[in-house]
Residue, then its C-alpha position, 0 to 999 in steps of 0.5 A: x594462845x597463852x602457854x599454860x606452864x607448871x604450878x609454882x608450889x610456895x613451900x617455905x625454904x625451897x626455890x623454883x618449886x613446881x608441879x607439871x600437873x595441869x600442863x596439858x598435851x597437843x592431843x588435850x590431856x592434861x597432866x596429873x596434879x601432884x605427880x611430877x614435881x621439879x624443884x631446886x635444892x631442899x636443903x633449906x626446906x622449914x618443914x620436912x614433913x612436907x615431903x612426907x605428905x606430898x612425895x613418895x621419892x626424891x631424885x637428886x641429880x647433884x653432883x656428890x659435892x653439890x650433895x655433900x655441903x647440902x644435904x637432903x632433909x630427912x623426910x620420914x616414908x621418902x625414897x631418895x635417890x642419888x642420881x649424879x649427871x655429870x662424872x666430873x665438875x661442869x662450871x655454871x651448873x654444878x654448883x661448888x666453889x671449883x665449879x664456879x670458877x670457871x665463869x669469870x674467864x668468858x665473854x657472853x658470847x662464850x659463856x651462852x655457846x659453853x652453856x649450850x654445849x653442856x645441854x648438847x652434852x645432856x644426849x651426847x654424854x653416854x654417862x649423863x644420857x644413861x643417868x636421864x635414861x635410869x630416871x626416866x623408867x623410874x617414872x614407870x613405877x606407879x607410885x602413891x604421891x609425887x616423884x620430885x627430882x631436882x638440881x641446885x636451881x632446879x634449872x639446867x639438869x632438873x629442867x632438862x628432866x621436865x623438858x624429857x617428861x613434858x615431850x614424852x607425854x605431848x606437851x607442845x614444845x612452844x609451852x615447853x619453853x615456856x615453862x622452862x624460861x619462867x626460871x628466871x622469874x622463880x630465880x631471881x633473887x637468888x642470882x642478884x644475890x650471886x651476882x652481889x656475891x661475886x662482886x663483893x669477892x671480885x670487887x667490881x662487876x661491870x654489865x658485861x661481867x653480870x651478862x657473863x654470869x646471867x649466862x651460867x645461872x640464868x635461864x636462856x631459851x637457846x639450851x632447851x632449843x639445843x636439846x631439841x635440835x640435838x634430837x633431831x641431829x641424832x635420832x631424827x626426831x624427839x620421838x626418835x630420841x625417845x625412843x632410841x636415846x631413852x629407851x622408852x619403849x611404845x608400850x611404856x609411853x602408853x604407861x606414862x599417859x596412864x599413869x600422869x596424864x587425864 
């Protein structure tokens, strides 16, 4: 059977732009349309009044770099919140000069192991693992329009956010990756032109340099899988992480299907 996978939203500006509605659960439900959305960075968006017709909060998991040379769009009747992952600089997803240097100084096998490990480090982290945790409750309010939380690509640190969301409400871990993979569709424009950047201020850029970089900027299927085996190691099972790692309780479950899922 064909992996059903989030709704592409074409908004003008904006990159990597979906709603999980019409995703639906190994138990037949089907998650809400226009309730969950996942988005790289908005600061290019044409029209915020699009936010204020669609999106009741934004949840923004940049660090306060990523936030401060691109800042949110003012949308008039939008909560925003700042939720950083990281406490510190992370090369390959917090996307600043600093950051970025990091990535150059790898072989791909490296750069894939060091990107796993920063998914690994999404439940091993006690700062980011609390940050997932207060993002998640925040889903428990019972809102007007959509909650859209997102990174720089809308990748890493926001796809993360979703696989959360899609396991909690029952989306089958086969579409779960396949969604999460369907990135590299959505991005790659932008990493051509990343890899083009690289090799105007390096000078050169072999295939094994862009593998490099494609490692860092890509979407791999070996980090939502370290995820998912992460939760295993630690609590068990992935409902044991929710659980326990999360901190969603049995009766806020049930809240969530209420609330996202038909």
């Amino acid at each position: 059977m064909e992996p059903i996978i989030s709704t592409y939203l074409p908004v003008e500006g904006l990159t990597n732009t979906r709603d999980l509605g019409g995703m639906r659960t190994a138990d037949g439900h089907t998650i809400r349309r226009g309730r969950l959305f996942r988005s790289g960075k908005l600061d290019n968006l044409k029209d915020p009044a699009w936010l204020s017709d669609h999106v009741s909060l934004i949840v923004d998991f940049r660090s306060t770099k990523e936030k401060d040379d691109h800042p949110e769009p003012v949308a008039a009747g939008v909560e925003y919140l700042h939720i950083p992952l990281f406490e510190r600089r992370t090369s390959g997803v917090t996307r600043d000069k600093e950051s970025d240097r990091g990535i150059a100084a790898l072989d791909p096998e490296s750069a894939l192991a060091r990107m796993a490990g920063v998914y690994r480090s999404f439940l091993t982290d006690e700062f980011s693992l609390s940050q997932y945790r207060r993002f998640m409750h925040l889903l428990l309010e019972d809102r007007e329009k959509a909650v859209l939380w997102h990174c720089s690509a809308g990748k890493d640190r926001t796809g993360t956010g979703a696989l959360f969301v899609q396991a909690l409400l029952g989306v089958s871990r086969e579409d779960i990756l396949a969604d999460y993979m369907i990135s590299n569709i959505y991005l790659e424009p932008e990493i051509r032109q990343q890899i083009a950047d690289r090799a105007a201020q390096t000078g050169s850029m072999d295939e094994t340099q862009e593998k490099i970089m494609r490692c860092f900027i890509g979407a791999h299927e070996e980090y939502p899988q370290m995820v998912f085996r992460t939760a295993d190691e630690l609590y068990g099972s992935f409902d044991g992480f929710i659980r326990d790692g999360l901190q969603i309780t049995d009766s806020e479950r049930e809240t969530f299907r209420k609330l996202y899922l038909e």
